[in-house]
C-alpha positions in Angstrom: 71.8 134.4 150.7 68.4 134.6 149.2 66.8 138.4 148.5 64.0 139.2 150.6 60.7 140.0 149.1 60.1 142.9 150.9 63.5 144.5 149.1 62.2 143.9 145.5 61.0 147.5 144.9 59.2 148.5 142.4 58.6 145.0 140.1 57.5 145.0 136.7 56.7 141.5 135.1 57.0 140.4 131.5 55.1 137.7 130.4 53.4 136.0 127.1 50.1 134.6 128.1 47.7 135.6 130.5 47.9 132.9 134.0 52.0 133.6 132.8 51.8 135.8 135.4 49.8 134.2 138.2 51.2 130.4 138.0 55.2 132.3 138.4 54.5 135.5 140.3 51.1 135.7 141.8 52.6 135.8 145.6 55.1 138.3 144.7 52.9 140.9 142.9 50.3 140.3 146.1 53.0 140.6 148.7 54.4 144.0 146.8 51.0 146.0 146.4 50.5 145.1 150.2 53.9 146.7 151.0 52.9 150.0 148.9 55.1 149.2 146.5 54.3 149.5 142.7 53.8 146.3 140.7 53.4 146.7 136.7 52.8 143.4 134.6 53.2 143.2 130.7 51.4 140.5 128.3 52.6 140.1 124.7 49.1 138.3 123.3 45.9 137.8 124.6 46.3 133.9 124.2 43.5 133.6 121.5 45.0 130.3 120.7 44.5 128.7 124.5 41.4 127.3 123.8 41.2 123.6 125.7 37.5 123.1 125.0 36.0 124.7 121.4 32.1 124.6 122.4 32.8 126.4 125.4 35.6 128.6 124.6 35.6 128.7 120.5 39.3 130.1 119.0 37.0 132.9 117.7 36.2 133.8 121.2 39.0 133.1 123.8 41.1 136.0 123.1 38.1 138.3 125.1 37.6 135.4 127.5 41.1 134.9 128.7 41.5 139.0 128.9 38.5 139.4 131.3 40.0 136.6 133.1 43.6 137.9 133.0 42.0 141.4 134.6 40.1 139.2 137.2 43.0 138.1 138.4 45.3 140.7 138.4 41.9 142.8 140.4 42.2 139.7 143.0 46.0 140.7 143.7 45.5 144.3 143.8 47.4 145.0 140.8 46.2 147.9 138.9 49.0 148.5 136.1 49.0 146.4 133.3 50.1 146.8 129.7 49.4 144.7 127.1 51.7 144.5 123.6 48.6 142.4 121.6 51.2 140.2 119.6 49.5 137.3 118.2 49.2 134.3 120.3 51.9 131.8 119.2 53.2 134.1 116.7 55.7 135.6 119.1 58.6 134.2 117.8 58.0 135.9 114.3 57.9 139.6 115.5 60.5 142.1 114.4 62.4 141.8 117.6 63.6 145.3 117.4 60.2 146.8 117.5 59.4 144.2 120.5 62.4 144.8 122.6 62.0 148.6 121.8 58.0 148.0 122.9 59.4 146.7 126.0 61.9 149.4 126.8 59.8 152.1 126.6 57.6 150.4 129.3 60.4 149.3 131.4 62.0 152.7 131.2 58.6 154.7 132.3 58.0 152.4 135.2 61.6 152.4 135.8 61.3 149.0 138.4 63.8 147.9 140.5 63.1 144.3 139.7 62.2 142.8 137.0 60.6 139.2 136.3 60.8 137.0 133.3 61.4 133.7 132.0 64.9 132.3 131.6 66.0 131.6 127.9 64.5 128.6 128.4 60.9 129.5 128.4 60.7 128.0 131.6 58.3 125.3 129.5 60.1 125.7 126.1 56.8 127.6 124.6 58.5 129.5 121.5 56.1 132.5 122.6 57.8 132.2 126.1 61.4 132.5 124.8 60.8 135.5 122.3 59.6 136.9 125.3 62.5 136.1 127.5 64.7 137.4 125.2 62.8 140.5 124.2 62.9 141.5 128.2 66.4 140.5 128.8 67.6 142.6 125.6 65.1 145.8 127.3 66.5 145.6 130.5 70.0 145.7 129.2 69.5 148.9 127.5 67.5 150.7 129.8 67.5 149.5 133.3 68.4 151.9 135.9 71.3 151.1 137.7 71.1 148.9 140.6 67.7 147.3 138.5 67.9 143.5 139.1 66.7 141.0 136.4 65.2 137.7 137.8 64.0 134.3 136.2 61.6 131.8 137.5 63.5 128.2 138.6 62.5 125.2 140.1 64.7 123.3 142.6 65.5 119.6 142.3 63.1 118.4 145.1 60.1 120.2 143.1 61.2 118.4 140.5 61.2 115.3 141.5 57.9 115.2 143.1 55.7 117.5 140.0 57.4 117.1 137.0 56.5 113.4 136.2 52.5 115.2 137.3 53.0 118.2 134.8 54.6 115.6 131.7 51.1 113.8 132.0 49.9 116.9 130.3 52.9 117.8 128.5 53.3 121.3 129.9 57.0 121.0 129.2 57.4 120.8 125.6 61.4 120.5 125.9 64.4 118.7 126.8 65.5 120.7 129.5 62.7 122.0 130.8 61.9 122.8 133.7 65.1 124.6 134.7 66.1 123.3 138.1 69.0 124.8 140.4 69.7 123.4 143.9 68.6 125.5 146.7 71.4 127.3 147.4 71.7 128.9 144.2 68.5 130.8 144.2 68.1 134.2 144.2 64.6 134.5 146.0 63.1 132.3 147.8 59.8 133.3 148.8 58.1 131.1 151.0 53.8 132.5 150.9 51.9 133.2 154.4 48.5 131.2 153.9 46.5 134.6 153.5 48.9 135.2 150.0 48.6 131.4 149.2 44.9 131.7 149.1 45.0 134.9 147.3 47.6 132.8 144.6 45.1 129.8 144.5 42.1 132.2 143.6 43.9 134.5 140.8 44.9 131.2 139.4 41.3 130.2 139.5 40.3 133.1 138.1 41.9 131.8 134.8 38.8 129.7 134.2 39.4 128.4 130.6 43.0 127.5 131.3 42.7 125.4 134.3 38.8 124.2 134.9 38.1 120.7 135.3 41.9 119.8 135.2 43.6 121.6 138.1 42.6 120.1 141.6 43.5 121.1 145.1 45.1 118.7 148.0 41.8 117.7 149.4 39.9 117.1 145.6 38.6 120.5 145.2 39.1 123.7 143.2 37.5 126.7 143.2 36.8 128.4 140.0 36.0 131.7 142.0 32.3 130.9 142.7 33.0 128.0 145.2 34.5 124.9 145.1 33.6 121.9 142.9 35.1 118.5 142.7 37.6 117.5 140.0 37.7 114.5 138.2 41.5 115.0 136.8 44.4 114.4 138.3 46.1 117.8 137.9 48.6 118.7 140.7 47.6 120.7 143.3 47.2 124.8 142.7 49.5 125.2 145.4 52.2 123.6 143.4 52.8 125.4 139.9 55.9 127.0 138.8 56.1 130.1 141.0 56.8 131.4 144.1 56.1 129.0 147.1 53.4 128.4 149.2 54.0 127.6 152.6 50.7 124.8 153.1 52.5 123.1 150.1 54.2 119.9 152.0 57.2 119.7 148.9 59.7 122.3 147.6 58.4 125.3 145.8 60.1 126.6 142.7 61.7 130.1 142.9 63.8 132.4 141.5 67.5 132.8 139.9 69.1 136.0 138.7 69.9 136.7 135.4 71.5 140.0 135.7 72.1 143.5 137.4 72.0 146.5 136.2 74.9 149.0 135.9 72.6 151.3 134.4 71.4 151.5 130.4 73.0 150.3 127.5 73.1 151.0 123.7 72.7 147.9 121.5 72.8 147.7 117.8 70.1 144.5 117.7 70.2 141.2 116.7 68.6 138.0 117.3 67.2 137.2 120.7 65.2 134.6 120.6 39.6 145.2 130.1 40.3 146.0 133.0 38.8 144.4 136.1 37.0 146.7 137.7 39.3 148.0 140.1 42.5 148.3 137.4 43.5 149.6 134.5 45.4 148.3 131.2 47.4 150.2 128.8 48.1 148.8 125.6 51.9 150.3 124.4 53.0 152.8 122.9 50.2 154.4 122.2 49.6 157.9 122.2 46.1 158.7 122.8 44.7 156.4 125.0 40.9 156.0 124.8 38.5 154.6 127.1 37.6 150.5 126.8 34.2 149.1 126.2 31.8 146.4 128.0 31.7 143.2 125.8 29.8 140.3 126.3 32.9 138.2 127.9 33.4 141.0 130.4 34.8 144.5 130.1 37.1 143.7 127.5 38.7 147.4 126.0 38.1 148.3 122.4 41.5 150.7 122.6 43.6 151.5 125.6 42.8 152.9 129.0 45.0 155.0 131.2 45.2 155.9 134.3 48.0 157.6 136.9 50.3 155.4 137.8 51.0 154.6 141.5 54.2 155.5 143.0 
């Protein structure tokens, strides 16, 4: 039987990119701070390479813009914790792993979350970034998750599939044979199904990922909103109620969820190997680091020069 939402605890994301996080766990971060529970998020890079138009967004440029975007968004879901690693976009795959995974584990074992969220081995899209991340957050949890710490990775399920797939390969998000992963139903771990207040609340902090999904992500009736209003679309992307993530329950298909990887009998030793600005309500660390200074106001938004710290919340 599928885990509630309401028994996740304390969760603690790990993703590569910034919109990682909103497309595969926007409603569950929401749903979380509203409980009172904490909610953490980790980015490896500030996706400096994710530039889909050069005049707008130049490659020299969309590192800041996709930062200030990444802290809109997480300030639109009420998440406040947020750490960044600043590996280089697309270079993820090339880091020493043992200094990532150890990165990781220092995080994971300060917030000390009772859930953690990932991608799958697979990358969920086969992005190289993706899987060094998966791997490096698989290998963390292992070694220092407390016991009883569950370890989850985004799915989809086979009537998802069938219906968005053949929309997402028009834009070849998945980049591998294999990808998406799809389970049937009854295998998944979490199955999340959004209240139309969260939905909306997924559908902006989506939006608020401007560069990454403007003029090519289009809601059921034709319209998007890119956080100022909404504005017709000529492409035909799916609807924002339909990417990987949890589900949305105006969505009229099957929503992709979630599948365990692993629980936690408490931490492990490992001797290595191969695996694979804040908004204006939040705060980001960048880790470890250990003498946080205060960011700085840039001209794509607040966009920190070092790190900033705050208290974390219980």
């Amino acid at each position: 039987m599928p885990i509630s939402a309401d028994a996740l605890g304390t969760t603690l994301g790990v993703w590569a990119h910034p919109d990682d996080e909103a497309y595969l766990t926007a409603g569950l971060m929401a749903s979380g701070v509203r409980q009172g529970r904490r909610v953490a998020c980790v980015t490896a890079t500030r996706g400096e390479q994710g530039s889909w138009d050069e005049e707008r967004w130049p490659t020299s440029e969309i590192g800041a813009v996709r930062e200030a975007e990444l802290m809109r968004s997480l300030e639109i879901l009420g998440v406040t914790e947020h750490y960044w690693l600043d590996y280089p976009d697309g270079g993820c795959p090339d880091v020493d792993p043992e200094e990532a995974v150890g990165r990781v584990a220092e995080i994971m074992f300060a917030v000390r979350p009772r859930t953690v969220l990932t991608f799958g081995p697979d990358g969920m899209t086969g992005h190289p970034d993706h899987k060094a991340v998966s791997a490096w957050a698989t290998e963390a949890f292992h070694r220092v998750a407390a016991p009883g710490a569950r370890l989850f990775y985004p799915v989809h399920t086979l009537e998802w599939a069938e219906v968005f797939v053949p929309r997402f390969n028009r834009f070849n998000v998945f980049m591998e044979p294999g990808t998406p992963p799809v389970v049937p139903r009854d295998q998944l771990a979490i199955d999340f199904r959004l209240p139309p207040d969260l939905l909306e609340l997924k559908l902006r902090a989506i939006a608020a990922h401007v560069s990454q999904v403007e003029g090519m992500m289009r809601a059921p009736s034709g319209r998007t909103s890119s956080g100022r209003g909404a504005r017709r679309r000529p492409s035909p992307w799916p609807p924002p109620s339909s990417p990987m993530g949890d589900r949305g329950a105006a969505s009229p298909s099957p929503w992709p969820c979630w599948a365990r990887g692993s629980s936690s009998p408490g931490p492990r030793r490992s001797t290595g190997g191969c695996w694979s600005g804040p908004g204006t309500a939040g705060r980001s660390w960048s880790s470890p680091r250990p003498a946080p200074r205060r960011g700085r106001t840039s001209s794509s938004g607040e966009r920190p020069s070092g790190w900033t710290t705050t208290g974390a919340r219980a």
